[in-house]
N, C-alpha and C positions, 0 to 999 in steps of 0.2 A: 907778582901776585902769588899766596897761596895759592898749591897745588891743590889739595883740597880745594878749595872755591871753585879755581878751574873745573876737577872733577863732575863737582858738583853743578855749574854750569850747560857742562856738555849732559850730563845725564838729565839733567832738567829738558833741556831740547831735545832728544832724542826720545825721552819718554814721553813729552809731551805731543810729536811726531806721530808715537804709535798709539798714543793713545785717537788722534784725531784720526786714525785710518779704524776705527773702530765702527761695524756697521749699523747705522741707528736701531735696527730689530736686534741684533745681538747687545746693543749696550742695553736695549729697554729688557731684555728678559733676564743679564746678568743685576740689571738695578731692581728689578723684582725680586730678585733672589736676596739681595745684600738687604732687602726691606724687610725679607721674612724673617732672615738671622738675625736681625736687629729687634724685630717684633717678639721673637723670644728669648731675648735676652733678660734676665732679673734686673739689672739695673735700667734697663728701658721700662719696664714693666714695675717698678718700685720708686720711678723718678716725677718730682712731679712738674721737672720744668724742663724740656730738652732742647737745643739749641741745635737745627738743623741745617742748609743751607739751601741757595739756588745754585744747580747745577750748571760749570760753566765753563767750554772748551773739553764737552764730553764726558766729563764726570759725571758718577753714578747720580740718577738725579734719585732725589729720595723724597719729593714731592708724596708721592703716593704715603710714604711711611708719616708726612707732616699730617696729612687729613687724618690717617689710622689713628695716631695720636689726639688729635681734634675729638674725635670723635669717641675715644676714650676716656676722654673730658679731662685731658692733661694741658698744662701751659705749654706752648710752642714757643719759639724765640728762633728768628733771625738776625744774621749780621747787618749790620748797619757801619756802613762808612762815616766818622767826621771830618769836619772840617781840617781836623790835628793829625793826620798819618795817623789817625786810631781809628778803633772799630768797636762796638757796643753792641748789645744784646738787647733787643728791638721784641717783645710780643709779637706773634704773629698767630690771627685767627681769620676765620672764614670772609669778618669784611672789612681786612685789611686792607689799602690802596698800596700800589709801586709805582716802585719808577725804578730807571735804569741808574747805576750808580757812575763815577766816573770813568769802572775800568767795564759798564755794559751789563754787570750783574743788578739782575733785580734784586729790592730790597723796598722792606717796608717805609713811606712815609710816616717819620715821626711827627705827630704833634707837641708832644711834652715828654717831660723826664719822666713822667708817669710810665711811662709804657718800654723805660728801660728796666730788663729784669736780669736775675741773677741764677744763671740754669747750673741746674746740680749735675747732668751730663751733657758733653760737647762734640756732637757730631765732625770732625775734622776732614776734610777733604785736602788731596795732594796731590802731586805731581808724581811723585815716589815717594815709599817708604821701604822701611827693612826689617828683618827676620828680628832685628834687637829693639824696634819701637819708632825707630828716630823717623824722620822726614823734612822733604823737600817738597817747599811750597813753591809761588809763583816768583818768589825771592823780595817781595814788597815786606815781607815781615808783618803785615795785620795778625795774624793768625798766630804766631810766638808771641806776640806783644800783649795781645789779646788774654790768653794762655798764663801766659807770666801772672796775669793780679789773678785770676781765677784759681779757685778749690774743686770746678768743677774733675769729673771723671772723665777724661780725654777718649775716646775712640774715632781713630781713622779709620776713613771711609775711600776704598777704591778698589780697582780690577785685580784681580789676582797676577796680571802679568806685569802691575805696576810693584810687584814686591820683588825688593831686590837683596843679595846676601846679606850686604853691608853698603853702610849709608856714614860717614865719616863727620858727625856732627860738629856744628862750632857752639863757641860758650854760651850764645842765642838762643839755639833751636830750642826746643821743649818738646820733651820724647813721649809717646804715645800711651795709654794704660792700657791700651788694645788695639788691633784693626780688624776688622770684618771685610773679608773680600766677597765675591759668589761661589769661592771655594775653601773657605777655613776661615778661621777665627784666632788667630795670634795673640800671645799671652807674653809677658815678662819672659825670661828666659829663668829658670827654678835656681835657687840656690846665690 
């Protein structure tokens, strides 16, 4: 097996480890924080459809930043699992119904193709990411797959201790247009 994979493997676990040793009042006041960086961001604030998620296995939950939006009278969109190892961008408003999906994250019930939309930015949560964009998901690949037919404008969403130097991508992943921690906001690297 690639090393790389391996790599990537172990730091998935390990990160995932520390991220669940995280104390529920310090995640809520760090996901507060990653709500408000977000809430001032120009492309949050100039977007009219954004594609947020359900927070799961201690990721920044960004619930609160979905209603902010709601209430800004912007389109919301969550992930929606298919049937096919895919994932769609699902409407999500105030009287949306869930359910639990197969891997336990909630997600909007669809009724029709209707209510699949096409968000101009995309909330990404991860496992890790790196100072160059890249990221590590839960290794199901929804999320690259997803990514891959999208134009949206990508920003990962996680803790600032999930940022690592370097993150050694394969010809899969799909690299970041930004990340928002609760302590910086990470951009392309210049030049």
């Amino acid at each position: 097996m690639d090393k790389a994979v391996l790599d990537k493997a172990e730091l998935r676990r390990s990160m995932l480890k520390k991220r669940l040793m995280i104390e529920p009042s310090d995640a809520a006041e760090m996901s507060k924080v990653i709500t408000q960086k977000l809430l001032e961001l120009d492309r949050i604030q100039n977007a009219s459809c954004v594609m947020a998620y359900c927070s799961y296995k201690n990721e920044p939950d960004l619930m609160g930043l979905v209603h902010a939006l709601l209430d800004m009278g912007k389109r919301v969109a969550l992930p929606y699992v298919t049937g096919d190892d895919s994932m769609i961008a699902v409407e999500y408003n105030y009287e949306s119904v869930m359910k639990s999906n197969l891997f336990g994250i909630p997600e909007p019930v669809i009724r029709n193709e209707s209510e699949k939309v096409e968000p101009d930015v995309v909330l990404v949560p991860g496992v890790a990411f790196c100072e160059n964009l890249n990221r590590i998901g839960y290794g199901s690949g929804y999320f690259d797959r997803f990514l891959r037919e999208s134009d949206a404008f990508k920003i990962g969403i996680c803790y600032d201790m999930q940022v690592v130097p370097s993150i050694k991508a394969q010809p899969y992943d799909v690299r970041m247009d930004m990340i928002v921690t609760e302590r910086r906001i990470l951009l392309p690297p210049e030049g």
